[in-house]
N, C-alpha and C positions, 0 to 999 in steps of 0.2 A: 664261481663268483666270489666266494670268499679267497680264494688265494691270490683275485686279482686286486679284491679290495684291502688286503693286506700288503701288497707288491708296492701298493698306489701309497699306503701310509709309509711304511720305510725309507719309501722316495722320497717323500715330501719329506719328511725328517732330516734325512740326510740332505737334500735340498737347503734347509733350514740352518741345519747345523755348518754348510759350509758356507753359505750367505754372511750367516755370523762371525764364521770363524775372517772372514776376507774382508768384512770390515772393520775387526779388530785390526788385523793386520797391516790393514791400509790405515789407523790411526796411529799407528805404532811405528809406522814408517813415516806419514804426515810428520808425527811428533820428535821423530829422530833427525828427519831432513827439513827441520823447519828451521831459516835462518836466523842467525846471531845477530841481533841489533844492537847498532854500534851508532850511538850520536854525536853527528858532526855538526859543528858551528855554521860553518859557511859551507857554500856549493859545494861537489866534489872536485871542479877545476879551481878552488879559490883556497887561499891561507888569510890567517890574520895578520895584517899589517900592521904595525903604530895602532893597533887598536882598532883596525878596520877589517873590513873580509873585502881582499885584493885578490883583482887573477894570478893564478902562482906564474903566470910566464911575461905577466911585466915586472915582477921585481928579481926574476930569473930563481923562481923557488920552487922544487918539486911538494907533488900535494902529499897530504899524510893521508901514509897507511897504517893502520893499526897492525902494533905488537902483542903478539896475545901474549902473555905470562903464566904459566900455571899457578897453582894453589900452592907448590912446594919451592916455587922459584927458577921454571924449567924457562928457559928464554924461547923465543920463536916457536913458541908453540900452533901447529899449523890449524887453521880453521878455514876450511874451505869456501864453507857455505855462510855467508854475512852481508847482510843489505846497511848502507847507511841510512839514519833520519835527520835527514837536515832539519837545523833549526835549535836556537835556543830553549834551556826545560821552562816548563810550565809548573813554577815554583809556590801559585796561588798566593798563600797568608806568608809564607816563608819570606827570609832574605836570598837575595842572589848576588854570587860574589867570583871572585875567580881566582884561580891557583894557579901559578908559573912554573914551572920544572924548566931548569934549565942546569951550564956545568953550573958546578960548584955552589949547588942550592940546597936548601935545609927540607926542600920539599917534594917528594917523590909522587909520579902517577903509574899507579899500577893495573892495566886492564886485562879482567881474565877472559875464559874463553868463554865464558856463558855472558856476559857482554857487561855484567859488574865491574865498577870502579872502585879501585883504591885510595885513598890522598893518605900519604904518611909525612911526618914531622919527624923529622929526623933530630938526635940529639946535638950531631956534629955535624959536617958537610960532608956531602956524598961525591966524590968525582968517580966511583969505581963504578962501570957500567955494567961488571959481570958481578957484582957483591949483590944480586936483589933477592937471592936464597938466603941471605943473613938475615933478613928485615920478614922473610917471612916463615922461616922455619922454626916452628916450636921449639927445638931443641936448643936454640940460642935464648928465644926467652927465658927456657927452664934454668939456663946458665948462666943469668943475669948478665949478659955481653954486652959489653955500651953500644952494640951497635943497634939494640933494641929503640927503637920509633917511640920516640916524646910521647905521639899519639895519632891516630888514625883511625878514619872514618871510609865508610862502606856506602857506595851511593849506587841505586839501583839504576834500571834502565829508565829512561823519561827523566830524573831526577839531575840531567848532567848533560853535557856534551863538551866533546875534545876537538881539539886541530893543533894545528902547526902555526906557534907566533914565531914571528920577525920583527924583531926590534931596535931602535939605534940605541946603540948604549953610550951612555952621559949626554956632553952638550952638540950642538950639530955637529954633524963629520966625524961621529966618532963609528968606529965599527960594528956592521948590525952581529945582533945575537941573536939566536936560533934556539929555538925548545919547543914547549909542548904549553898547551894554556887549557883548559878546562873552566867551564863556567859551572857553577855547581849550585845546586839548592841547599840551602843551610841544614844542617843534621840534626839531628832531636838530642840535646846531650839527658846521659843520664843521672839523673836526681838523686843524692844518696840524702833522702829526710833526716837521717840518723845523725849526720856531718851537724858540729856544730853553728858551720857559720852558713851553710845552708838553713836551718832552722832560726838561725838570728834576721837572715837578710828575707827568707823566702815564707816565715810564717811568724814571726815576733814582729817583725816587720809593718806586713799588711794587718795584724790585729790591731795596734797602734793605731794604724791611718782610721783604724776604723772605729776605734773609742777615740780617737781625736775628733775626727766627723759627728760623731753623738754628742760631744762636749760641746762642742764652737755653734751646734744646732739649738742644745740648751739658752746657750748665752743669745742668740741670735732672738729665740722668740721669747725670752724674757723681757731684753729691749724692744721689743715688738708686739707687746700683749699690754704687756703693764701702760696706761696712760700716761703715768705721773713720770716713764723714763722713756717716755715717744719725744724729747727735744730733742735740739740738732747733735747736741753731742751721743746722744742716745742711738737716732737714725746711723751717726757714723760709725756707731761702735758696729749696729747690724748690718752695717752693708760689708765693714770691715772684718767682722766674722763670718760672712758668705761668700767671701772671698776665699776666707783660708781653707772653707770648706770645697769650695771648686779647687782648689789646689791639693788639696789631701787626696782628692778624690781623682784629679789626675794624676800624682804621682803613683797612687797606685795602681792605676790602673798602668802607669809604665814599667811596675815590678812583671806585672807579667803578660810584658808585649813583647817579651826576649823572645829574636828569632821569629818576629810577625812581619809584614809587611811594613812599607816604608809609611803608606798613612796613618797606618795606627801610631806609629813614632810620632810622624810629624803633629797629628792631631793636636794627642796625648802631652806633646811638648810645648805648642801652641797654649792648651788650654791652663797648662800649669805657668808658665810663665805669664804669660796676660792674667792669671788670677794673681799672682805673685806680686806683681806692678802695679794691681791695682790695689790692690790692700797696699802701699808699701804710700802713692800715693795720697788715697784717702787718710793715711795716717796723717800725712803730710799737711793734708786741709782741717785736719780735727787742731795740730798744733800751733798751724798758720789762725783759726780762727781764737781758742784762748791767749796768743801773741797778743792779738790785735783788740778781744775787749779787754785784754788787762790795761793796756794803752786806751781805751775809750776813755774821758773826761764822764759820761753818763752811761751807763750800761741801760736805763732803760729809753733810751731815744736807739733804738733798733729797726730794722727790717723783721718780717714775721720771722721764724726759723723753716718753713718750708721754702717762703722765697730763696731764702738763704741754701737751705741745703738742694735748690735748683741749679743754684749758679755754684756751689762745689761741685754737683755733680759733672757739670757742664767742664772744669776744670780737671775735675779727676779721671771720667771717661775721656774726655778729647783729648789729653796725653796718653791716657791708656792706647787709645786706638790709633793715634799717629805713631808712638811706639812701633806694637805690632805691627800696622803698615812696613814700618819700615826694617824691622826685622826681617819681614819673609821675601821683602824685595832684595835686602842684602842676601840673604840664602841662598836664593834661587840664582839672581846675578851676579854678587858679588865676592860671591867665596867659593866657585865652584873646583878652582886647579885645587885649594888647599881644605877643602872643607874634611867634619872630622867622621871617618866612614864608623860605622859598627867594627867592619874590620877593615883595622888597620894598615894603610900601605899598598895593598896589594891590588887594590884596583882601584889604577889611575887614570887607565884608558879603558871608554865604553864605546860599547860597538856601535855602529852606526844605524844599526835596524834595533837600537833598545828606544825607548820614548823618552824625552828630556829629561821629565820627572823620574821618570824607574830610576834613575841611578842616586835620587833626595832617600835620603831614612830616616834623619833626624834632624834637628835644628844644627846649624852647622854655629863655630866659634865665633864667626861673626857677630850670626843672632843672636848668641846669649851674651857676647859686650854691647849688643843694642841695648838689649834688655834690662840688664843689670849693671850700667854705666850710670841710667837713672836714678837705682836705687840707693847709689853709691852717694850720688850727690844729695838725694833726698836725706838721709843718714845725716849729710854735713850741714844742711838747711834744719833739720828739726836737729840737730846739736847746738844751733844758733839758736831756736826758739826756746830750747832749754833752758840757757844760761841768761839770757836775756828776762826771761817769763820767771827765772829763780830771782835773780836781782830785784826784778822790780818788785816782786813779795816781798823778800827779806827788808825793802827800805817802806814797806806800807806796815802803820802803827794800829791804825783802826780801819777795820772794813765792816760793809754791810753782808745782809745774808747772800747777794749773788756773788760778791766775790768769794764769800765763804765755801759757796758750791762751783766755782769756777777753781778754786783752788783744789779742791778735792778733785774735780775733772783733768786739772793740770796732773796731779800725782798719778793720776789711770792713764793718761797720756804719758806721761813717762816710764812708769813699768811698762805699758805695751811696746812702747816704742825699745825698750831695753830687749823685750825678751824677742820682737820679730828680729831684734838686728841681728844677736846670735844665734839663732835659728839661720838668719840667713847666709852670717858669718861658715857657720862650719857646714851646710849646704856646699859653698865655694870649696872650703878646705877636703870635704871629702870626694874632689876631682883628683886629687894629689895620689891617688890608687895607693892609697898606705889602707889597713884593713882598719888598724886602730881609728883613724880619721873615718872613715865610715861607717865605725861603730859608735862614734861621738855625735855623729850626726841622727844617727837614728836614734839615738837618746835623746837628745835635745830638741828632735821633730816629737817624739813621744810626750814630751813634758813641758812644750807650746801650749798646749790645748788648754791641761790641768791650769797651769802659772794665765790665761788667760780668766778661765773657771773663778778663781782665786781673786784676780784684779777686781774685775768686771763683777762679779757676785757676791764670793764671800767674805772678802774685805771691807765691803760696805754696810754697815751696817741697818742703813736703810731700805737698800735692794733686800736684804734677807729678808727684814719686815716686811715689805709689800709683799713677798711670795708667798714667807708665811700665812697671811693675812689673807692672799688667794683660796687657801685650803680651812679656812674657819666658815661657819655659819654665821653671817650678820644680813643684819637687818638693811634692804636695799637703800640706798642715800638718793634722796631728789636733789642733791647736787655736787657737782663734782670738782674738789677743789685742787688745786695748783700744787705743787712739789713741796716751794716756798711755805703760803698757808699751811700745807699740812702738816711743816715741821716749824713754825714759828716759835714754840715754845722748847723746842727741845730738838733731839734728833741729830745723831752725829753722822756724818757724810765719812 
C-alpha cells in the first residue's frame, strides 16, 4: 500500500508538472503567433480618394499593403502573421490630424514590424526610396549627417491608421498623385521647464493671469461693496472688470489646452473673445455716457442710474451676442476651405465618415475679424468721445461739483480706455509669430491688471478713503449720505 500510494503521488506530480509546463508553452506560442495589428483608414477593398475612402477598382488603384521596415532600416521586412483594424484612432482629448508621404516630400512614414509608426521630418526632401537606413541608424546621428530628421514622432497601435491616398495635383485635370496618408493622434511633446521661454510662456505666464484675476476681483467688489461708488459709472467699471476677468481666465485656460480636443479650443475661444468685446464695448457706453452729460444743459434732470445702466446693458449685451452669433456662423460656414488649423496646411481634405464639427479646433480667421473689426471701430468711436469731451472741458470756466466728478470719471475713462487698447494692440501684434512680440504681449497683459488697480483705486483719492475707512471702528450712521454730500467741503477726486 505504501508503494502504491507513493506511485499515485509521483503521478500526479508529474501529471501537474506537465499540465503546467503545456500551458506555458501554449502561452508562449499564443504570444509569438499572435498577429501584428496594422490600422487601416478605409475597407481593405478601399483607398483614399480626394479625401474620401473610394473602392480601389473604380479609380483603377490597387489597395495598400503594408511595408514593414525594420528598426535598422531593413526594407521589406516580412511579417507573415498581421490582421488589419479598420477604422479611424480614437484620439479622445487629443487633436487629429494627417500626414502625407509622397515623392519629393519633407515627410516620411515608417512602419515597423511590431505594428508601430514612425512620422519623420525630414531636413531636406527625400526622393531616395532606398536612403531609410540613414534616418534611422544611430551611427549617422552620432555623425551629425544632414540627413538626420528635423524631428519625429512614434505613434503606437490605436493611436494612428494608414492607407493609400490619390490625389489630383493642382487645378482640375491636372495629374493624380499617389502616397501614403496616415491620420494620426497628436503626440505629447516634451517639456523642458528649464528652457527659458518655456518658463516665460508656460509658468510666468499663467501666474500673471492669475494675479491679474485677483487684481481686476479686487477692483470689481470695491465698486461693488462701497455704496458711495455703486453709480452708473461705478456699475460699469464692475461689470468692465468682470469682463477682463472671464477673459484672463480663458486665456488661460487656452495656455494649456495645447493638443486638447477641438471643444476645449473652441470653447476656451468663445469665451475669451465675447468677454474681450464685451469689456471693449461697455467701455464704449461708460464714454458714450460722460459724452453726453458733458453736453446736458442740466445734469440733474436725469433718468435714475439703474434705468440707465438697463438700457447700456441692453446695448452692450445685444452687440455682444449678435457679434458672437455671427462669429460662429462665419466659422462653421463661412471659412471652412481656408480656416486656420492648429496644424498647418496639411489637412485640407476630411474624410467622409469624420462629423462636420471633428474637423473645427479653434475660432478660425474669420471669426476673430468678426470679433475684433468691432473693437477697432469702438477704439475710433471712444477717440471721438475723447477729444470731443477734452474740448468741451478745456472751453468750461466754472463748474459745479457733478461736473467736477464727471470730470475726474472722464480721466478714469481715459486711462482705461488707453491701457485696454494696448493690451489689445500687442494681443494682435503677438499673431505676427516673432517671440519678442509675444513676449511684449505678456507684459503688457501682466501690467493691465496692476494700471487698472492704479486708475480705478489708487489714483483716487477718495476710493482709498472709503476703503480705508471700511477697516476703522466707527460709530454706525442712521443715515447714509451721497458721494457729493460727503465730500462737499472738501475731497479731491
Amino acid at each position: 500500500m505504501p508503494a502504491t500510494a507513493a506511485t499515485i503521488s509521483v503521478t500526479a506530480v508529474i501529471a501537474i508538472a506537465v499540465t503546467f509546463l503545456a500551458v506555458m508553452v501554449g502561452r508562449t506560442d499564443a504570444t509569438t503567433t499572435s498577429p501584428v495589428r496594422v490600422n487601416k483608414c478605409c475597407e481593405k477593398f478601399e483607398v483614399v480618394y480626394d479625401g474620401k475612402c473610394t473602392v480601389a477598382s473604380t479609380v483603377n488603384a490597387t489597395v495598400w499593403k503594408p511595408e514593414f521596415i525594420g528598426r535598422k532600416g531593413e526594407r521589406n521586412v516580412q511579417v507573415d502573421n498581421y490582421r488589419f483594424i479598420i477604422g479611424l484612432p480614437d484620439c479622445g482629448t487629443k487633436q487629429k490630424f494627417n500626414i502625407y508621404e509622397y515623392h519629393d516630400s519633407y515627410d516620411k512614414l515608417i512602419l515597423f514590424p511590431d505594428g508601430q509608426l514612425r512620422h519623420l521630418i525630414l531636413r531636406h526632401h527625400s526622393s531616395m526610396q532606398g536612403s531609410v537606413g540613414s534616418y534611422l541608424d544611430e551611427d549617422y546621428i552620432d555623425a551629425g549627417d544632414s540627413n538626420v530628421p528635423l524631428l519625429q514622432y512614434d505613434y503606437e497601435q490605436g493611436l494612428y491608421c494608414m492607407d493609400r491616398a490619390i490625389g489630383i495635383a493642382g487645378e482640375a485635370g491636372g495629374e493624380l498623385m499617389e502616397g501614403l496618408i496616415a491620420k494620426v493622434c497628436s503626440p505629447k511633446e516634451e517639456t523642458h521647464w528649464t528652457d527659458s521661454d518655456v518658463m516665460l510662456r508656460k509658468i510666468i505666464n499663467p501666474i500673471c493671469h492669475g494675479i491679474a484675476m485677483i487684481i481686476l476681483l479686487v477692483v470689481a467688489i470695491i465698486y461693488f461693496v462701497l455704496p458711495t461708488l455703486r453709480d452708473l459709472v461705478g456699475n460699469m467699471v464692475t461689470t468692465i472688470t468682470m469682463c477682463l476677468i472671464v477673459s484672463q481666465a480663458a486665456d488661460l485656460v487656452r495656455i494649456f489646452t495645447e493638443f486638447s480636443n477641438h471643444v476645449s479650443f473652441l470653447i476656451a475661444d468663445l469665451f475669451f473673445y465675447v468677454s474681450l468685446l464685451g469689456a471693449f464695448f461697455w467701455l464704449n457706453a461708460m464714454g458714450y455716457y460722460i459724452w453726453k452729460m458733458f453736453r446736458t444743459r442740466n445734469v440733474f434732470l436725469r433718468v435714475s442710474d439703474g434705468r440707465k445702466y438697463c438700457w447700456y446693458s441692453g446695448y452692450a449685451w445685444g452687440c455682444t451676442g449678435t457679434m458672437a452669433v455671427i462669429a460662429v456662423f462665419a466659422h462653421y460656414f463661412l471659412d471652412l476651405p481656408g480656416s486656420n488649423r492648429s496644424v498647418a496646411g496639411a489637412d485640407t481634405h476630411q474624410s467622409a465618415r469624420e462629423s462636420f464639427f471633428e474637423g473645427q479646433d479653434n475660432i478660425s480667421w474669420l471669426g476673430i475679424a468678426v470679433f475684433f473689426t468691432p473693437i477697432a471701430f469702438i477704439i475710433i468711436v471712444n477717440i471721438f468721445f475723447f477729444v470731443t469731451t477734452l474740448r468741451f472741458i478745456n472751453r468750461m470756466h466754472t463748474y459745479g461739483r457733478i461736473h467736477h466728478k464727471l470730470r475726474c470719471s472722464f480721466v478714469m475713462f481715459t486711462l482705461i480706455f488707453a491701457t485696454m487698447s494696448v493690451s489689445w494692440l500687442f494681443l494682435i501684434l503677438s499673431w505676427l509669430h516673432f517671440d519678442g512680440l509675444l513676449y511684449m504681449h505678456i507684459i503688457a497683459n501682466a501690467l493691465q491688471a496692476p494700471c487698472i488697480l492704479y486708475i480705478c483705486v489708487l489714483r483716487q483719492k477718495h476710493v482709498t478713503f472709503l476703503v480705508k475707512s471700511c477697516f476703522r471702528d466707527q460709530a454706525p450712521q442712521t443715515t447714509e449720505w451721497g458721494d457729493e454730500m460727503t465730500y462737499m467741503n472738501g475731497g479731491d477726486y
